[in-house]
C-alpha positions in Angstrom: -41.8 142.8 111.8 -38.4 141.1 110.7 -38.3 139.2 108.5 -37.5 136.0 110.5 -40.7 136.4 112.0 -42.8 136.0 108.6 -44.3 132.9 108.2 -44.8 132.5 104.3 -47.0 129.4 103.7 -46.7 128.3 100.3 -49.0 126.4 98.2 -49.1 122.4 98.5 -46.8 120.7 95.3 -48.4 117.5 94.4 -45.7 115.3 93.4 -45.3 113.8 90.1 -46.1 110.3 90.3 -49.5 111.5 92.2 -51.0 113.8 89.4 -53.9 112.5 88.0 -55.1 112.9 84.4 -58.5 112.3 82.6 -58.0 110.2 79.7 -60.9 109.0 76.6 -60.6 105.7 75.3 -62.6 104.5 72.5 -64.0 101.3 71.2 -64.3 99.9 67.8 -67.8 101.1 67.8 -67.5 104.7 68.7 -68.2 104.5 72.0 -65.8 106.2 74.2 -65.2 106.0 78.4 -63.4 108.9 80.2 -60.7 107.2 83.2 -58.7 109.3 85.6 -55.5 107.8 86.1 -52.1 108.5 87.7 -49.2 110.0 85.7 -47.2 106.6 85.7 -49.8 104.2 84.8 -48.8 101.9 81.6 -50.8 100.7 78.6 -51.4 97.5 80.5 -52.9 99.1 83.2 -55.4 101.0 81.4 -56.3 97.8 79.6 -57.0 96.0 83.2 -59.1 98.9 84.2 -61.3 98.4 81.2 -61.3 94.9 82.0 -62.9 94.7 85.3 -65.2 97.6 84.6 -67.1 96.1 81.8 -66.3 92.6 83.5 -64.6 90.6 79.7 -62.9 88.0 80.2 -59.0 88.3 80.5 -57.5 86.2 77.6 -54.3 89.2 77.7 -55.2 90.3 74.4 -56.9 93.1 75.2 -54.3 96.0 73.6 -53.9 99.8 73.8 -53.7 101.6 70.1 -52.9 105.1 69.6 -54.7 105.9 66.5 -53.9 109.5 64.6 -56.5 110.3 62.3 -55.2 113.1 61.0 -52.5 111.1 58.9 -54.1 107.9 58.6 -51.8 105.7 60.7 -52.2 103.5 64.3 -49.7 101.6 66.4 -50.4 99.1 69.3 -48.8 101.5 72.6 -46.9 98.7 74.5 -48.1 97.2 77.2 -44.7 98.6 79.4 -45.5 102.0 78.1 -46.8 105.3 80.0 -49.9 106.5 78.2 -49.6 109.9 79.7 -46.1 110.1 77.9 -47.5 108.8 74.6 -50.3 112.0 74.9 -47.4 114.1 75.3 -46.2 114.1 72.3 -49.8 114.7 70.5 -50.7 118.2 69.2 -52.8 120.9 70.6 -55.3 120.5 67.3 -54.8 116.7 66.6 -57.6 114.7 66.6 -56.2 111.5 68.2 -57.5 108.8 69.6 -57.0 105.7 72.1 -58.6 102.7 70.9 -58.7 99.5 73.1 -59.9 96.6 71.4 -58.4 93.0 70.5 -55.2 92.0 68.9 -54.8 88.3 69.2 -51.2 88.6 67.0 -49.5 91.2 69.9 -47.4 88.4 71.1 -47.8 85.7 68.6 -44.0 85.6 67.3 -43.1 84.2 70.7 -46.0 81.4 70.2 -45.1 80.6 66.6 -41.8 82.6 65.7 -41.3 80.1 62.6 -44.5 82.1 61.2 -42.6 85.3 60.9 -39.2 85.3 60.7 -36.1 82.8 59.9 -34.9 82.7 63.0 -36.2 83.5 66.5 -32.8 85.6 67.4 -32.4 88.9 66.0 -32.9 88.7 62.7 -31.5 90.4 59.7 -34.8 91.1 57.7 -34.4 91.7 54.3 -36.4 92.7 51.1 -37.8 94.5 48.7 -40.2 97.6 49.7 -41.8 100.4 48.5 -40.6 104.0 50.0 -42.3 107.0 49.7 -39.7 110.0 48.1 -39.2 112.9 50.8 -40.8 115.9 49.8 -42.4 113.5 46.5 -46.0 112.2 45.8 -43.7 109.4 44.0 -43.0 105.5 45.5 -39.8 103.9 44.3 -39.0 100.1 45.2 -36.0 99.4 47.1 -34.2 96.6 48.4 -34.2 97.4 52.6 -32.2 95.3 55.2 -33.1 95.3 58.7 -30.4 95.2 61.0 -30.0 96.0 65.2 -28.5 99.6 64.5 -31.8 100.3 62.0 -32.9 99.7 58.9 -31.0 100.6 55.6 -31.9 100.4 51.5 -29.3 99.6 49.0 -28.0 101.5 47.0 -27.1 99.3 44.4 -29.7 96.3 43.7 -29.9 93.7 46.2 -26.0 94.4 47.3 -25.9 94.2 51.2 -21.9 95.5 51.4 -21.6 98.0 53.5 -20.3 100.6 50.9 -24.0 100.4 49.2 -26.2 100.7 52.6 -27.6 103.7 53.2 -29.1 104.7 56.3 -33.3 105.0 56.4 -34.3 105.3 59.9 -33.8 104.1 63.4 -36.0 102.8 66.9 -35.1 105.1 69.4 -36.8 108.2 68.5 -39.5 107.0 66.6 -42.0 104.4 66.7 -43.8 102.0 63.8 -47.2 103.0 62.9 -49.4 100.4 60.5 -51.0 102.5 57.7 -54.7 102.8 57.3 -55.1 104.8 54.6 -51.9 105.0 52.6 -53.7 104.5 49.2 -56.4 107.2 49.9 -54.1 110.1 51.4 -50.6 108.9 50.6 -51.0 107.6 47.0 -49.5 104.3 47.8 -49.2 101.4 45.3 -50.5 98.8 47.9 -53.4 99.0 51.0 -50.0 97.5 53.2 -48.3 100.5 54.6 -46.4 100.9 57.4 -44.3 103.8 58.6 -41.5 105.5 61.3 -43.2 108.7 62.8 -40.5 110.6 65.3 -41.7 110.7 68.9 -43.4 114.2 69.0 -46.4 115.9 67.0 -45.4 115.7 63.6 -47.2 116.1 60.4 -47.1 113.6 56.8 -43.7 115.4 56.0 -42.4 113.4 59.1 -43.2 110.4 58.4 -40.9 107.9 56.2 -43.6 105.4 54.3 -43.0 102.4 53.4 -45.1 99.7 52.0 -45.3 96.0 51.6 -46.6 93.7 48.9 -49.1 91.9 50.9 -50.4 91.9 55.0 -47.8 88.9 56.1 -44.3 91.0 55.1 -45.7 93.6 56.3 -46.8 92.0 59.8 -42.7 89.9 59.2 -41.5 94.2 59.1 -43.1 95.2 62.1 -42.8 92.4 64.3 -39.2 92.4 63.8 -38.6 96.4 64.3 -41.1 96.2 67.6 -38.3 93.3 68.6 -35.5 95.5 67.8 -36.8 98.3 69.2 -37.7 96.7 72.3 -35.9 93.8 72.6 -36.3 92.0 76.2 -39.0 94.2 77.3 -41.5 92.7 75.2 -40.8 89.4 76.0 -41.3 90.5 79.5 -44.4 91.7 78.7 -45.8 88.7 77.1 -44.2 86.4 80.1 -45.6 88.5 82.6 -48.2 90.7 81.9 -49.5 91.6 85.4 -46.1 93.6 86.1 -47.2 97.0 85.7 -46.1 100.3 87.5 -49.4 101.8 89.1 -51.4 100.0 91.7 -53.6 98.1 89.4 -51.3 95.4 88.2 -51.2 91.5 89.5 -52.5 92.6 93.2 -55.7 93.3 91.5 -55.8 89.9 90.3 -56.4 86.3 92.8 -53.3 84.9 93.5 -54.7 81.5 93.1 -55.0 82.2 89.5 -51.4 82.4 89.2 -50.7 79.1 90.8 -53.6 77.4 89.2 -51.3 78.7 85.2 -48.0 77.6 87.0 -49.2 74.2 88.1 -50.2 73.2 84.7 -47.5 74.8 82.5 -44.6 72.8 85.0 -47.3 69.2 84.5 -47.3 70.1 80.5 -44.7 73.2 79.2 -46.2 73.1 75.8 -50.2 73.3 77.0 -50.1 77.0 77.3 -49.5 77.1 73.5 -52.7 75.1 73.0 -55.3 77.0 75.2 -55.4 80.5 76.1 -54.1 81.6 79.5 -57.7 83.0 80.4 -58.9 79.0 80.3 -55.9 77.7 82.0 -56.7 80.3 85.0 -60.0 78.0 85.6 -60.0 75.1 88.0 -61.5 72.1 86.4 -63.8 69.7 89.2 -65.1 66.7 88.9 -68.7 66.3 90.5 -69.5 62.7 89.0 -68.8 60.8 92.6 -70.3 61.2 95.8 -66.9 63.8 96.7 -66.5 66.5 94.3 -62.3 66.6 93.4 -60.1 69.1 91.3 -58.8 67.7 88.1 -54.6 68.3 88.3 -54.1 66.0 85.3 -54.5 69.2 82.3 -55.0 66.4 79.5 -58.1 64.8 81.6 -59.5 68.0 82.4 -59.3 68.9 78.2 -61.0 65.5 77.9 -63.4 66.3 80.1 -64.4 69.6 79.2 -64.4 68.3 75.2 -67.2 65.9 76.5 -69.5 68.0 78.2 -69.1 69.9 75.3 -70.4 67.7 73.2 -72.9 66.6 75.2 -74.6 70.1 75.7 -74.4 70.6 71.4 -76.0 66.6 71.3 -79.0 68.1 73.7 -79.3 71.3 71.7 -79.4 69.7 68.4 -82.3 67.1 69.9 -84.1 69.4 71.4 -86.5 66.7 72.6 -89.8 67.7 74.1 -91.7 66.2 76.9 -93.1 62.8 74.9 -90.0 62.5 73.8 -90.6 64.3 70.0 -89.1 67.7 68.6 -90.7 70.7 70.0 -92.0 73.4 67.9 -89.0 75.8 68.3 -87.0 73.1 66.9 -88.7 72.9 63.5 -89.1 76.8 63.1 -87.0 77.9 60.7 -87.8 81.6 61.8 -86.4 80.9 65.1 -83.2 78.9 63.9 -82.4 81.5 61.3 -82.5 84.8 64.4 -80.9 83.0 67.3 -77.5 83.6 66.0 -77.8 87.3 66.0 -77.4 88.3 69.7 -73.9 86.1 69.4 -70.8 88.4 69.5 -69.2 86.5 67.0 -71.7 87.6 64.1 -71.6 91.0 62.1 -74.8 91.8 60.4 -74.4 93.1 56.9 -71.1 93.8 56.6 -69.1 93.5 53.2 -66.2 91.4 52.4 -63.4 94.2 52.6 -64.8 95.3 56.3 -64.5 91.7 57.5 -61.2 91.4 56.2 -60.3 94.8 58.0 -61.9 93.9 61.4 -60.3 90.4 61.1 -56.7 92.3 60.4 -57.3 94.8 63.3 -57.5 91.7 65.9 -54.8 90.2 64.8 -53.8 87.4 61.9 -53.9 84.9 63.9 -55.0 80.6 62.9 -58.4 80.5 64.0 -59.5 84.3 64.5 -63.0 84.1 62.5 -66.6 85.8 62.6 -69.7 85.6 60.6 -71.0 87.5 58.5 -74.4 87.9 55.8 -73.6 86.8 52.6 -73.3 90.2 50.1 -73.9 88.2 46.7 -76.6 85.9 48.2 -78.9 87.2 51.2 -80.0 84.0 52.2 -77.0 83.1 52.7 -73.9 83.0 55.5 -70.3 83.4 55.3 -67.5 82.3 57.8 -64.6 84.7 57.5 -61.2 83.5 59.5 -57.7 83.6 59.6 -55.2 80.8 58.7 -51.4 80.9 57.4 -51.8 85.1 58.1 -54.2 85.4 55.1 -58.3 85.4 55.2 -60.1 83.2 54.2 -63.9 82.6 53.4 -66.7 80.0 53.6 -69.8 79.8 52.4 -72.7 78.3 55.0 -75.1 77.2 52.8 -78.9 76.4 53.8 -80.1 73.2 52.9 -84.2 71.9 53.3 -84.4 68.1 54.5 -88.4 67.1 54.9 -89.6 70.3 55.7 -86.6 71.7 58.1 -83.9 73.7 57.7 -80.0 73.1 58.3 -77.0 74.8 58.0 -73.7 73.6 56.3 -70.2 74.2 55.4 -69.8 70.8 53.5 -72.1 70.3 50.9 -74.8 68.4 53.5 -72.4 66.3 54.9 -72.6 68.3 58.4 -75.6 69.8 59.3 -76.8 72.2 61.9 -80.0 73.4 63.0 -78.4 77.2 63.7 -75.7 79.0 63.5 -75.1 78.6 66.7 -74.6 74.9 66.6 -72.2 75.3 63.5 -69.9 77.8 65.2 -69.6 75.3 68.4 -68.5 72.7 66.6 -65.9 73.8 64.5 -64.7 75.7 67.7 -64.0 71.7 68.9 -63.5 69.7 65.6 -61.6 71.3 62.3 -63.8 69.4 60.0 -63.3 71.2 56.2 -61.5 74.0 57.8 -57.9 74.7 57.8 -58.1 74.8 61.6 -60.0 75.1 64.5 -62.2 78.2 65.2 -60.3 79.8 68.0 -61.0 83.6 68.7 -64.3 85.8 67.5 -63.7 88.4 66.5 -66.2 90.9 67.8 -66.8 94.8 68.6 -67.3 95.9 72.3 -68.8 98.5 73.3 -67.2 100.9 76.5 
């Protein structure tokens, strides 16, 4: 036979951008879903997968982490980036993990910039930090400036000539990790590391540790070096979330919902600041006439929903019962004192220190709160919430008035029959808070 006549058949090459790849992602409570997804999907898509499988609301908070165990460190994977690429560069033997959870604080420099840096162009951060010594359990404090090209340390005090600038690390070929247990495993002098781990496995001697005196300079460092580092590409993301590279991106979302977020930002620029994008997607209608109509004005439709919120927290707090008197439910304490535990917004005996670390995991952001069991008192509550990037905590005290039992956060003044009630109204009125309650912070399970 010659060889012209051979027919050689040849196995079937599957391009790249068609491989598929099973990927795990965890949640905050251990629970883990396995996803087959196409080489070039991006962190965003993964996150909208999770969305409409477990049906949460989309509020675009939802963020990919890429958490490494084996040196104590996490970073939030961009929404623009391929996850495939990011598992890449993990080891055979490495432990690691995606996480998908919550982080309110993802995009919040381009709400509030004035909250973390000087300036809202590139900034020239400056400071002092603490460094880890390569190749040395020792931390030495050093004056670090932050500038497009990377970030440098003086060499002499807080000099910023050139001549005294040494060179620490740069963007491109690393990322920023946040540091979860620098104290514990890298002997650092404060619980506010961060660090630059190159892009491929890599062990502790990799990394170049740094750590801050307190959570907001070290949420100032990383914001800016995820600006630098990215630069217009975030902003991109943040403007337009739905723009990813695999099929589940904005054509898996109504188009309506779009036009119903452009109508009322063009009406009011700054109302999109105010209220999350998830409740600006709604349509607000009013049924009160014979013709139901859509509410276009968005400062009606705020006044509107604000009243029938109030209204539905006047009924619950009557709770009137067919002659017009209290029902039973209402004046059982037993009752009052377990409704609140099926909300998503309350953590049953958890200490101080793990609220503060679930609060800082979802982002330190005015208004982020959850509740909690009081450790020093158990008949007790405590609200735990964010304002000005530091926690904060409250007290709910339980007060007896003629045989009932109320809940309050101002010595009696304000009083609520649950916890429930409580929670709802400082979601619409500040009252002795800093600020409104805004986002609860809360563990999903996959």
């Amino acid at each position: 036979m010659s060889l012209s006549a051979r027919r050689v058949t040849l196995p079937a090459i599957t391009p790249l951008v068609l491989q598929k790849r099973v990927i795990k992602v965890y949640s905050e409570d251990e629970t883990s879903r396995a996803l087959e997804v196409p080489s070039d999907i991006t962190a965003r898509d993964v996150c909208q997968l999770l969305i409409l499988k477990n049906h949460y609301v989309d509020d675009h908070s939802w963020t990919l982490f890429e958490h490494l165990p084996h040196i104590g460190v996490e970073r939030i994977i961009e929404d623009h980036e391929l996850v495939t690429e990011v598992l890449s560069n993990w080891g055979m033997e490495e432990e690691n993990k995606l996480f998908f959870r919550k982080n309110y604080a993802k995009y919040e420099f381009f709400k509030n910039p004035m909250m973390f840096l000087s300036s809202t162009t590139y900034p020239e951060i400056h400071g002092f930090l603490h460094a880890k010594e390569q190749g040395k359990k020792s931390w030495k404090k050093i004056y670090f400036l932050l500038r497009r090209s990377g970030l440098y340390f003086s060499t002499k005090g807080t000099s910023k000539e050139p001549r005294h600038l040494q060179f620490f690390s740069e963007f491109g070929s690393s990322d920023i990790y946040v540091s979860l247990t620098g104290r514990k495993k890298h002997g650092a002098p404060t619980h506010y590391g961060f660090c630059f781990k190159p892009n491929k496995a890599g062990g502790p001697r990799d990394l170049k540790m740094l750590c801050a005196e307190e959570e907001q300079s070290r949420t100032c460092w990383v914001t800016a070096i995820r600006l630098l580092k990215y630069g217009m590409q975030l902003y991109q993301n943040y403007m337009h979330p739905y723009q990813g590279r695999s099929g589940c991106s904005s054509q898996s979302i109504s188009p309506m919902c779009f036009y119903v977020i452009r109508d009322l930002r063009l009406q009011n620029p700054s109302w999109h600041v105010e209220r999350s994008i998830s409740e600006n997607s709604l349509v607000a209608m009013d049924f009160s006439g014979q013709k139901s109509r859509v509410i276009e004005n968005p400062t009606e439709a705020l006044s509107v929903a604000v009243e029938e919120g109030l209204a539905w927290r006047k009924k619950g707090c009557l709770r009137l019962g067919v002659h017009g008197s209290p029902t039973a439910s209402s004046q059982s304490s037993a009752a009052n004192m377990a409704i609140h535990r099926s909300q998503p917004w309350f953590h049953h005996k958890i200490s101080r220190d793990e609220a503060q670390r679930l609060i800082i995991q979802q982002g330190l952001v005015d208004g982020v709160f959850l509740v909690r069991d009081s450790q020093s008192n158990p008949k007790t509550f405590v609200l735990s919430m964010s304002h000005g990037q530091k926690i904060k905590h409250f007290q709910i005290i339980p007060i007896e008035d003629d045989g009932a039992m109320f809940h309050t956060l101002d010595d009696g003044h304000t009083r609520f029959t649950d916890l429930i009630q409580l929670v709802e109204f400082y979601q619409l009125n500040k009252g002795v808070l800093p600020c409104k309650l805004k986002h609860y912070c809360a563990r999903m399970a996959l």
